[in-house]
N, C-alpha and C positions, 0 to 999 in steps of 0.2 A: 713728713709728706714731701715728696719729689716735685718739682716745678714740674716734669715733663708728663705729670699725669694731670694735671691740670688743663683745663678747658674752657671757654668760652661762649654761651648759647648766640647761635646768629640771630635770633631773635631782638634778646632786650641786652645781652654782655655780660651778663652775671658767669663771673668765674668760680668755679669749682674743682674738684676734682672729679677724673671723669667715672668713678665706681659711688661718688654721692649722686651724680644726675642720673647713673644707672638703678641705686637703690632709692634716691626718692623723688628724682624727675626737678624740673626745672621746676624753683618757687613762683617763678611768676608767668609762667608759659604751659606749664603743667595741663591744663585744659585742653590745649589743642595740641601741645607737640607729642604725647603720652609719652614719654620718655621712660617712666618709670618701668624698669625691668627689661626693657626693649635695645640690647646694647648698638642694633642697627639704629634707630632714630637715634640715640646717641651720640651716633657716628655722623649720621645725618646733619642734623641739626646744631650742630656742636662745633666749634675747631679749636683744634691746638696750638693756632697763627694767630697770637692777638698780641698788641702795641698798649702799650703804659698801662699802667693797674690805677686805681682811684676807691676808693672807700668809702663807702657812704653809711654813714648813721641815722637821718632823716631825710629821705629824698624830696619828701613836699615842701620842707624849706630850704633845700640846698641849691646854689645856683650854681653849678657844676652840675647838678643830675636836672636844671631847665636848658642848661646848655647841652649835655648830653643826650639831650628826649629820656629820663628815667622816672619821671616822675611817676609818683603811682607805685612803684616797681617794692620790692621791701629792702630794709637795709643791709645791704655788703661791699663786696666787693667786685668791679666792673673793669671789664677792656676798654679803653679809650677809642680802639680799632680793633675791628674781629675779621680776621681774612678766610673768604669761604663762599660760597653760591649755596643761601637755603634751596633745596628741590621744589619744584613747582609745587605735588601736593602740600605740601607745610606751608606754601606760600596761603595759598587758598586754604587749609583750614585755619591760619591765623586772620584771612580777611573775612571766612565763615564766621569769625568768634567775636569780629566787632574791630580786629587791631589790624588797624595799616600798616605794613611792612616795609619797611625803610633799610635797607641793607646799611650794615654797620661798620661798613669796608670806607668810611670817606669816598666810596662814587657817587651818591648821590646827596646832593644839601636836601635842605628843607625847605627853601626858597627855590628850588625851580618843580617842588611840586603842584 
């Protein structure tokens, strides 16, 4: 596998390749981003601009994925930084589905929400 096919969801930073988020959609976004099949939301929601990788094996006790806001999320591997503007609809169907959208880019903290 090529690093340069690889991806990052703007959503939660689960890395991938971007032909596994095409055939089986983001694990933990899957709900509202529908990725699956969809090589535009893909594209969408997706970037190939992300900073330092981090690995997770249990996110509910790891304090790196409570630092990262991941918790919850299932275990892999994660962007530290995902560079990219999700599009207003994906923004609103992830706040349709219950999840605050926190852009993954370090522009915004958690403290000045």
């Amino acid at each position: 596998m090529s690093v340069r096919t690889l991806r990052a969801c703007m959503v939660c930073s689960i890395v991938q390749p971007s032909a596994k988020f095409t055939r089986e959609g983001c694990p933990n976004c899957e709900e509202f981003l529908e990725l699956r099949g969809n090589q535009d939301a893909v594209s969408d929601c997706t970037s190939s601009v992300f900073e330092g990788l981090m690995t997770m094996a249990d996110p509910e006790l790891s304090w790196v994925a409570k630092w990262q806001r991941l918790q919850g999320y299932v275990p892999g591997t994660y962007a530290v930084k995902v560079v990219g503007v999700l599009p207003e609809d994906y923004i609103a169907a992830a706040e349709n589905a219950g999840i605050k959208y926190i852009p993954r880019d370090g522009s915004s903290s958690v403290d000045e929400q």
